[in-house]
N, C-alpha and C positions, 0 to 999 in steps of 0.2 A: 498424420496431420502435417498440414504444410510449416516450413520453417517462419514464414510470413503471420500466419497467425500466432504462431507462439508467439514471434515477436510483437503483434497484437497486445494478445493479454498480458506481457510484461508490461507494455507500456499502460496500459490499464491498471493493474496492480502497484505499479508505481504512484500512479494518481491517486490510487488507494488508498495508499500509504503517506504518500503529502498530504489529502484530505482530511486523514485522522490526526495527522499531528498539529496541521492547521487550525480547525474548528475552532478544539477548545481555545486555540488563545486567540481567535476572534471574538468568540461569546467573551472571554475574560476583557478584550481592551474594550469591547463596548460596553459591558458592566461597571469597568473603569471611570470612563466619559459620560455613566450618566443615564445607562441607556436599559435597555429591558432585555441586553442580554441574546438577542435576537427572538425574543418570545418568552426564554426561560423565565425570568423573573416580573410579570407584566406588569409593578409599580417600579420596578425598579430595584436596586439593591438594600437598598432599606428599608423595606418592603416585604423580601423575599423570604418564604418560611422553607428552610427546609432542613431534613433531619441532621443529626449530628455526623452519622455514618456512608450518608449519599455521596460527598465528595472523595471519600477515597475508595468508595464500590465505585464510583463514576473512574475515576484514575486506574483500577486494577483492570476494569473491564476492557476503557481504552486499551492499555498497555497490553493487555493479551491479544486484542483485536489486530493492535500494531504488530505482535510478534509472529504470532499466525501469517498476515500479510507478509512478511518480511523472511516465512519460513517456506512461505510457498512462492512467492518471488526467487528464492532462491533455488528450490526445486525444480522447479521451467528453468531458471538459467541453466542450467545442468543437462538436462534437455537437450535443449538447445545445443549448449555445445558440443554435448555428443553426437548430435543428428548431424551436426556441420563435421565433424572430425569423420565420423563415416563416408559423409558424400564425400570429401578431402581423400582419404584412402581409394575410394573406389575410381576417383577419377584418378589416384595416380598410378592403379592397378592396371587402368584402361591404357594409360599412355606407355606403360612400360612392355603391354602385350602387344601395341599395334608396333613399337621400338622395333618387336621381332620379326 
């Protein structure tokens, strides 16, 4: 795989990982203001029935979601760097053999 697309899906994976840590606290400031939550709660927050154990199943599942991302974003960087440090060697294998 070219270096180009790994570089790709990091940058994807990153948006990944802004997405998820984003969301929730947009559903939250618009919950704040009044609002429905972006669908979640459709009268509103007081209004809203939900059980006593869904917000912090919603928080772990985030939070693994996030780590996952964040473990595999770090996997491709790795990658990456090694695919760059090889082609780095070989090109300076090349110019020390033509030296001769």
């Amino acid at each position: 795989m070219n270096v180009f697309w790994l570089r790709v899906i990091i940058a994807a994976l990153l948006l990944a990982v802004v997405a998820v840590a984003a969301v929730p606290l947009l559903v939250l400031l618009d919950l704040g203001s009044g609002g429905t939550g972006y669908g979640l709660c459709g009268d509103g927050l007081s209004s809203c029935a939900t059980d006593y154990a869904s917000g912090p199943a919603l928080a772990v599942g985030l939070a693994m979601l996030l780590f996952g991302l964040v473990a595999t974003l770090r996997v491709m960087m790795r990658i990456v760097r090694r695919m760059e440090r090889r082609k780095e060697i070989a090109e300076a294998t090349r110019r020390l053999s033509a030296q001769r």
